[in-house]
N, C-alpha and C positions, 0 to 999 in steps of 0.2 A: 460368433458367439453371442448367446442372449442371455438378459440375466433378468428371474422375475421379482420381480418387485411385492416385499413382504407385505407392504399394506394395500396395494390393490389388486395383488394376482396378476396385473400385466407385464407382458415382456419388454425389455426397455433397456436402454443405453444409461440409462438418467436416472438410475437408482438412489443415485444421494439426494435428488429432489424429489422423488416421488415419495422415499421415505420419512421426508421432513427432516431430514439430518442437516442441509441446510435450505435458507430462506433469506429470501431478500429483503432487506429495510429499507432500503432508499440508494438513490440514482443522481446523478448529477452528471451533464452532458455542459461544457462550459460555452458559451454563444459567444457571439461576435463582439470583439473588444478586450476578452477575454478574461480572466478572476485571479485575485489577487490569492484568494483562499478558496477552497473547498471547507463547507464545516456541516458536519454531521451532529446535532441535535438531539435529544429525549431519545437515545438509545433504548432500546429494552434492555429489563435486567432478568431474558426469561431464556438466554441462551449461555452455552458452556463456554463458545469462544467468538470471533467475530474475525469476518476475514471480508479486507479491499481489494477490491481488482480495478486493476487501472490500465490503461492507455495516457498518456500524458507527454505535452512538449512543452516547454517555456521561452520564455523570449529574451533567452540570454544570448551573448554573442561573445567575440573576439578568442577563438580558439578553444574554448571550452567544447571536450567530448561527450559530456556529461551533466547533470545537474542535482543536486540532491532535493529530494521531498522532504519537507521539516514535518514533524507529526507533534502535536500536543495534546495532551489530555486534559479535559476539563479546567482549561484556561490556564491550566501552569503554563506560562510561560518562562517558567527560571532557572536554574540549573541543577537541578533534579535528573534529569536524564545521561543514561551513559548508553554508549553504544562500541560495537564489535564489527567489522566488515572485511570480505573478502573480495579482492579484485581481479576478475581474469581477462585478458585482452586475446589472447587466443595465442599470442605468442609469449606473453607473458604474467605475472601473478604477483599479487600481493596484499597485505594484510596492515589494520592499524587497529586503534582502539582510540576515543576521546571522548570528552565530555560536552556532548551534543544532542539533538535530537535526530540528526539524521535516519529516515524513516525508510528513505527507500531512492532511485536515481529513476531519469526517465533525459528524455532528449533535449536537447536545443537547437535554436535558430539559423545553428550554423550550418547546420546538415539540410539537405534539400526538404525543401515545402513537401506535408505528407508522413518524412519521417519522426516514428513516436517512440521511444522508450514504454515498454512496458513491467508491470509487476503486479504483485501478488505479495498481500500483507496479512499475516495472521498475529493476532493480539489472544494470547493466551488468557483464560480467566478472569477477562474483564472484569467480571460482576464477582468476584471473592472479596470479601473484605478483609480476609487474613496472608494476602500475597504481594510484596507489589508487582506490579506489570510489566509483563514481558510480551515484547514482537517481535516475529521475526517476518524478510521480507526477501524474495525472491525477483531479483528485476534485471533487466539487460533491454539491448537495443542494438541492430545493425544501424551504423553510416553508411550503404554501400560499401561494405567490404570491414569495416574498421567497427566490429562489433565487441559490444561490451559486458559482462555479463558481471552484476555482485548479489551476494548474501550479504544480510544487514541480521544486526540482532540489538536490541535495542531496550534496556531495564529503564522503568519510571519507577523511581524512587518514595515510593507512594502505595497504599495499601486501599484507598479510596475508589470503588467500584467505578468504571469508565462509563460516564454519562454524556460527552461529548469529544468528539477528536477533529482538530483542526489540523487538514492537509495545507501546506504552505506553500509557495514555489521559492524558491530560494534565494533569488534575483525578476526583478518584474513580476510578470503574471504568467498562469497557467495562459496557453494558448487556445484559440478558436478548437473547437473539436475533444478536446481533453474528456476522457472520462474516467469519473470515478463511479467503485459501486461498493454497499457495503450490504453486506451478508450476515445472519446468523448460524451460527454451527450447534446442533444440539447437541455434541458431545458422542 
């Protein structure tokens, strides 16, 4: 199956890029040593949504399966944020709700060298100044066997257009290799 692409007539897999539906902003590949934060900058405010895709591990330890990404917006760091999450293990499920920023999960140190947790974070109407903000985020990870998958949803309490977002690791740092990327959606 081919699909042609309405603004240049070519056939192509890659119609949501070709159409400018979405666009990338910026990249960040984390290097040796590794970062404490990822932070995204002078956002534009010329897109309808904005979505992160990641690969990411941390350097957490002692029996942790998991790790959560903290997300901030425009330097709030305070307790403004609520979040919603669903947990599957494959044998089993489950659900909470807190007052956090939890943004999204990705791996740790405990799992062999290589293994990353991945996700996918969409931030609804960043640039509205009549809404406050809503993400929601798609993430999971195999151990070798012992894989995890959650939905996050996550309200900023706040109606202030998203001009910067700080990824966090939760514990230490993002490790060597870690990526993040961040996207614009034109609606």
């Amino acid at each position: 199956m081919s699909v042609t692409s309405a603004k240049t007539g070519s056939t192509s897999l890659s119609l949501a890029l070709e159409n400018n539906f979405m666009e990338p902003i910026a990249s960040t590949l984390v290097g040796a040593g590794g970062a404490n934060a990822v932070i995204f900058n002078d956002i534009p405010q010329t897109y309808k949504h904005l979505q992160i895709r990641y690969t990411a591990r941390d350097e957490r330890t002692g029996g942790a399966y998991n790790s959560p990404v903290w997300g901030y917006f425009n330097g709030d760091y305070s307790a403004n944020y609520y979040r919603h999450d669903l947990l599957g293990t494959g044998s089993s499920a489950s659900a909470e709700s807190s007052t956090n920023n939890f943004i999204s999960i990705m791996s740790t140190a405990d799992y062999t060298s290589g293994i990353f947790g991945a996700g996918i974070i969409d931030i609804l109407d960043y640039a509205n100044p009549n809404k406050n903000k809503v993400s929601r985020s798609f993430s999971g990870m195999d151990g070798n066997g012992a894989g995890y998958v959650f939905l996050f949803s996550m309200l900023w309490m706040n109606t202030t257009p998203i001009t910067s977002i700080n990824l966090s690791s939760f514990v230490g740092n993002f490790q060597q290799h870690s990526r993040f990327s961040l996207y614009g959606m034109k609606g």
